[in-house]
N, C-alpha and C positions, 0 to 999 in steps of 0.2 A: 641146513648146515652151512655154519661160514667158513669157506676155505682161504688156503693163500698159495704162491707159486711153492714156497717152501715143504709145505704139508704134501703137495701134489709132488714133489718132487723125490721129497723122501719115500715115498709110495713106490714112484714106478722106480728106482735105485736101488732101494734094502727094504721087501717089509719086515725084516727085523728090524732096523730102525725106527721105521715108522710106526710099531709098536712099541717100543722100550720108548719114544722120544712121544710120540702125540697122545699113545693112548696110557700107555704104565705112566707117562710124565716124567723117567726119570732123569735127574738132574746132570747136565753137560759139564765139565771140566771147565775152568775159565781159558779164553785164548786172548791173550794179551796184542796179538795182532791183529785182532777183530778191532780192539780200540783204535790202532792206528791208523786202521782205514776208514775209520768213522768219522776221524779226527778230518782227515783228507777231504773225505764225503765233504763235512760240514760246515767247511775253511771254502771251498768251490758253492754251497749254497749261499754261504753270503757273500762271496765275490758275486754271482750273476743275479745278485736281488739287488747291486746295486746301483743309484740312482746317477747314475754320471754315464757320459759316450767315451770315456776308457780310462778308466780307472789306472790307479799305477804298481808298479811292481810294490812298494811301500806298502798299498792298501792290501795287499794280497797276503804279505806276512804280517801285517796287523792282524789279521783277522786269525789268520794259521795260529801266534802266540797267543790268542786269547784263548784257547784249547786247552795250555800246556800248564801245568804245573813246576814251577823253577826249580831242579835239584832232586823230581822224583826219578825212582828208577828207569821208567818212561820216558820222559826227558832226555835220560842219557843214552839211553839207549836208540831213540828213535827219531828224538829233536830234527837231527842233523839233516837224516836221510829224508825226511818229511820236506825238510826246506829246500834240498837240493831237488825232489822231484818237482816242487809246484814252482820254483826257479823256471826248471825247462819248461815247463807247463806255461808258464805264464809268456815266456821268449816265443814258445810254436804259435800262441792261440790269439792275444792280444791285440791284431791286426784284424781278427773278423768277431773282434768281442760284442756282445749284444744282450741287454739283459733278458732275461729268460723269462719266456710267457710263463712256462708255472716250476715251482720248485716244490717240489715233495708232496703233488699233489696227488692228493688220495683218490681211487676208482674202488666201483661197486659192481659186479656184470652177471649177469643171470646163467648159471649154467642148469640148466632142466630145472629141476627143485630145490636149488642151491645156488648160493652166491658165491663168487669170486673174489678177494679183497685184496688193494695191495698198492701202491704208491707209486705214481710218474719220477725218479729221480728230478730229473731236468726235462723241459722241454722247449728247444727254438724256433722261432718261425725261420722259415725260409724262403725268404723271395716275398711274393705279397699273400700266397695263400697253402703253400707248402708248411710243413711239420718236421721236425725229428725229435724220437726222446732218447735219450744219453744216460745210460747207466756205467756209473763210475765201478771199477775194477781196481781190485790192489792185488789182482793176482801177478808175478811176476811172468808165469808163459802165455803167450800169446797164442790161441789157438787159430786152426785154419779158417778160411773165407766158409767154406763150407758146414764149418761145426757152428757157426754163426749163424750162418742164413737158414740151419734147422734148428736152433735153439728155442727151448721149452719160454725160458722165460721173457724174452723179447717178442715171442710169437705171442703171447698174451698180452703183453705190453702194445700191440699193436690191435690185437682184437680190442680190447678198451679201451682206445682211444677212437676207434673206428663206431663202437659199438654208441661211443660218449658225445661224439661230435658230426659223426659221418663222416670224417676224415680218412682217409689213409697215410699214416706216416710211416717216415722212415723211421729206422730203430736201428741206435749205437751202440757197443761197449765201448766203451773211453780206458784203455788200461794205463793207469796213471804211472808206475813203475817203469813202463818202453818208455810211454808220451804217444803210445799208438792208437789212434783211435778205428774200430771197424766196422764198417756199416752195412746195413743188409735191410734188401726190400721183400715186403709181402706181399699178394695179390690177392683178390678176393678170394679166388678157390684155396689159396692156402687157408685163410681164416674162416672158411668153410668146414674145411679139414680139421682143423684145430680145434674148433668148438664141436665138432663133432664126436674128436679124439678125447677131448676134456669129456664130454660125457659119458663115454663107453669108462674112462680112467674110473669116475664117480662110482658107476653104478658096481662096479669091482669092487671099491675100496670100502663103498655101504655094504656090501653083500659077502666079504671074507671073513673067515670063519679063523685062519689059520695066517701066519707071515712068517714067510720063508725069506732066510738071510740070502743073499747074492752077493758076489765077488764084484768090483769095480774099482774104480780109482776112491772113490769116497771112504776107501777102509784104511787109505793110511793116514787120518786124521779122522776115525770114528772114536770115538767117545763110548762105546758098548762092546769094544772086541771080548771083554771077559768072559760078558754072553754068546758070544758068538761060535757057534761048530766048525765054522768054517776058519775061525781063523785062530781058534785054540784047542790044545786038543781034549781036556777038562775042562768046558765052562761052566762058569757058573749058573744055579739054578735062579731064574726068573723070579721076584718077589711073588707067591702069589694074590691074584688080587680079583673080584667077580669081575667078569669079562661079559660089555655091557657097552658094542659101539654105538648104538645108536646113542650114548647118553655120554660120550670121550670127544667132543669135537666141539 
């Protein structure tokens, strides 16, 4: 089975979710801010794939307007605010600019019986044989040092690359909304931990028979409350359909 941090994520968060979303397949609401950050995303990968020792604020919303659509509702709506973040973005960063050893490079990493799958954002060299990879954020809150330095998906982000290279690197969120970027180290026994963790996660989520809904942050932009018990008090009934994970993944 090929997994990604997303599939693992929704697992150990709601497995109502991760039933209704991985195995029923049902379809998500569109999020129109999802584009915007993508937009951002993708406006910063070809800023740091480019071929010059510092490119200019000019090249940087070149790239941003070729995104945009003139006159859509998108445009009007999010044009502005898009420009004014990679504005500041480009005044903080521009002085230790560097282009990027990989952008949007894809990893593959064995967990037991099972693959791992899932993409480096960015990654820079640092110094002559240092690392960090930078995963871009359009969340507006900044979370603590701490919810960082135990996060799910930079701690994988770190085993793959370690797993890929023998490196150890550091690992970012870049929240492009502040201009804050937050960084946080691993050591081997964490990524011992971790792929450890990853596998006890697997063997649960091959072997569940049943997925029970959980309360978290993630329900005030779920896309399934109508099925949900816990967060209506009539939900809806489940399409049904043969239930058959070994053959949903």
């Amino acid at each position: 089975m090929q997994l990604s941090y997303s599939r693992l994520s929704a697992f150990i968060n709601c497995g109502l979710l991760y039933r209704l979303k991985y195995i029923e397949k049902m379809p998500a609401r569109p999020k129109p801010h999802l584009g915007f950050g993508r937009i951002l995303h993708s406006t910063l990968d070809k800023f740091y794939s480019l071929d010059t020792d510092r490119p200019t604020l000019d090249d940087l919303i070149r790239l941003y307007k070729g995104y945009w659509k003139v006159g859509s509702n998108s445009y009007k709506r999010h044009y502005a605010k898009g420009l004014s973040i990679l504005k500041a973005y480009y005044q903080l960063n521009i002085e230790d600019y560097n282009k990027a050893v990989y952008i949007e490079q894809p990893f593959l990493i064995p967990i037991g019986e099972h693959t791992l799958a899932g993409r480096f954002d960015r990654v820079d060299r640092i110094g002559e044989s240092d690392y960090e990879i930078i995963d871009y954020k359009a969340a507006k809150q900044v979370p603590e040092q701490s919810e960082v330095d135990s996060d799910l998906q930079l701690g994988i982000y770190a085993l793959a690359f370690k797993l890929t290279t023998g490196r150890l690197p550091l690992v970012s969120f870049y929240f492009l909304p502040k201009n804050v970027k937050v960084m946080s180290e691993r050591t081997e026994e964490n990524l011992y931990r971790l792929k450890s963790g990853l596998r006890s996660i697997v063997d649960k989520m091959m072997s569940s028979e049943h997925f029970e809904p959980q309360k978290g942050i993630e329900c005030k932009w779920c896309d399934y409350k109508r099925y949900c018990p816990l967060k209506t008090e009539a939900p809806l009934e489940i399409p049904r359909r043969e239930f058959q994970p070994e053959l949903t993944f």
